[in-house]
Structure formats: structure tokens, C-alpha cells
C-alpha positions in Angstrom: 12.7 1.3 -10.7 12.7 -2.5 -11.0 16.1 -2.5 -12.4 17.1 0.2 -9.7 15.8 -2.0 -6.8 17.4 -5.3 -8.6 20.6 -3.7 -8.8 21.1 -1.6 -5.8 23.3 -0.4 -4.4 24.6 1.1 -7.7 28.4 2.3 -7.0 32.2 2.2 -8.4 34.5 -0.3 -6.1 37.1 2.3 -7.3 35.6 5.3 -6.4 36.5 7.8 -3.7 34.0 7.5 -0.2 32.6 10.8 -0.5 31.7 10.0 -4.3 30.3 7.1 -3.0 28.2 8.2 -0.7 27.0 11.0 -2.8 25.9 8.1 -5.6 24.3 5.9 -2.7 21.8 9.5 -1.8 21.0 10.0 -5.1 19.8 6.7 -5.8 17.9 6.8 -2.3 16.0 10.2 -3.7 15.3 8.8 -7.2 13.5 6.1 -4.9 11.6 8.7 -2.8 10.9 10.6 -6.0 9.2 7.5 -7.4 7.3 6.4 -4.5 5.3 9.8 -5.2 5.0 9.8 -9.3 1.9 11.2 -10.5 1.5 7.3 -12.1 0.0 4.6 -9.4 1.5 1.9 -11.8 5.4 3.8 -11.0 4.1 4.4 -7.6 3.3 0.8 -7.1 6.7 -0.9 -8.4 8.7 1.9 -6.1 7.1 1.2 -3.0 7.8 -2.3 -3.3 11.6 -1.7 -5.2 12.0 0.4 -1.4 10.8 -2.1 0.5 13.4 -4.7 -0.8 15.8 -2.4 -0.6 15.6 -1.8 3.3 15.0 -5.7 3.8 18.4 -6.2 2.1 20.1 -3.4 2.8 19.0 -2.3 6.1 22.1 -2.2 7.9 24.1 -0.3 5.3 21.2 2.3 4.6 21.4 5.9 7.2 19.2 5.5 10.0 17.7 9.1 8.3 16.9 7.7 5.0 14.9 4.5 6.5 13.3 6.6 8.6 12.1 8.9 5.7 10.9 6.0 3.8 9.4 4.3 6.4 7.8 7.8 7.1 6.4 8.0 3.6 5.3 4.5 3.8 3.0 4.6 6.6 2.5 8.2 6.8 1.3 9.0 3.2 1.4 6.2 0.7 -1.0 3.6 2.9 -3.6 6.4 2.8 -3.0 7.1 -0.9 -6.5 8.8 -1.6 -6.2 8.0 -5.8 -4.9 4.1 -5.8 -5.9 1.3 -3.6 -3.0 -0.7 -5.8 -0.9 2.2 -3.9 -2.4 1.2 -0.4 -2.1 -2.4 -0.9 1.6 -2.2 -1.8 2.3 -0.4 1.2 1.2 -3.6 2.9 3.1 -5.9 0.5 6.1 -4.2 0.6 6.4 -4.0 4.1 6.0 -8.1 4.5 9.8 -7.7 3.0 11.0 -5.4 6.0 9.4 -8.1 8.6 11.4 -10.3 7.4 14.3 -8.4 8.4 15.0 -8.5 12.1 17.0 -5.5 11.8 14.1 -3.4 11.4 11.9 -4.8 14.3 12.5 -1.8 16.4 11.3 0.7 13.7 8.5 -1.6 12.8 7.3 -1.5 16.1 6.6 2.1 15.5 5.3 2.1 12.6 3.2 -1.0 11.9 0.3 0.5 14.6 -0.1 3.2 12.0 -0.8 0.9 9.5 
């Protein structure tokens, strides 16, 4: 995930849109995926790996898939039940996205759930 979240976006210059944009959704699920691994540890390093992502990226990323992980963020991962490293990466992460004044109008939304 690290490398995922240094790297990102992953893609070919050369390659066709569609093929493109098909590479960008796959790396956006492996992200989701991770958020939820059964490992706190690989949760942890996700949730923070996402977070940079949509303070870097936020302009380039669908308005669905921010919403989804900003959905997972504050929905379910804050009130992760078997980690408090979880919780408290939830909160880390998301001092990435503030700094993004892109995402000011989600954030409103979503930081009184936190």
C-alpha cells in the first residue's frame, strides 16, 4: 500500500482512455479493499496511503470514489470496534484532506461525524 499510495496514480502515458480509466478504478478498489483487511497494521497504512491520495489527487479522482472513501472513513473505520490504531488513523489521515481546499465542501459534511 505504501508503494501504491507513493506511486499513484499508476498508468501507461501510451495507453488508450478507457484502459486508463479502467487501471485508475482498479487501483481505487485495491485501496478500498485495504482500508478493510482483516490486519489493523494493513488497515492502518491504507487509511492513511487514501488519505494522501485524495489530498493530492482530489481534483482528478470521481466525485463517486471520494465520496466512497470518505464514506468509509467517517462512517466505519473511525468507529473501528478492534483497533484504536485504526480510529486514530482516521483522524491522521484526514489532517492530509484539510489541507486540500478542494475538499472543504465534503469536509464540511463529514468532519461533524467524526
Amino acid at each position: 500500500m505504501v508503494l501504491l499510495a507513493t506511486a499513484f496514480p499508476l498508468q501507461d502515458p501510451n495507453a488508450p482512455v478507457k484502459e486508463v480509466d479502467e487501471l485508475l478504478q482498479r487501483q481505487f478498489s485495491v485501496v478500498e479493499e485495504l482500508m478493510y483487511d482483516v490486519c489493523p497494521q494493513v488497515r492502518v497504512v491504507a487509511i492513511e496511503g487514501a488519505c494522501r491520495i485524495l489530498s493530492i489527487f482530489w481534483e482528478l479522482i470521481p466525485k463517486k470514489v471520494t465520496t466512497a472513501m470518505l464514506t468509509s472513513l467517517a462512517g466505519d473505520l473511525v468507529h473501528d470496534k478492534t483497533s484504536p490504531a485504526v480510529r486514530a488513523a482516521v483522524f491522521n489521515g484526514m489532517t492530509f484532506v484539510i489541507d486540500n481546499p478542494l475538499a472543504q465542501t465534503a469536509l464540511k459534511k463529514i468532519l461533524p461525524q467524526l
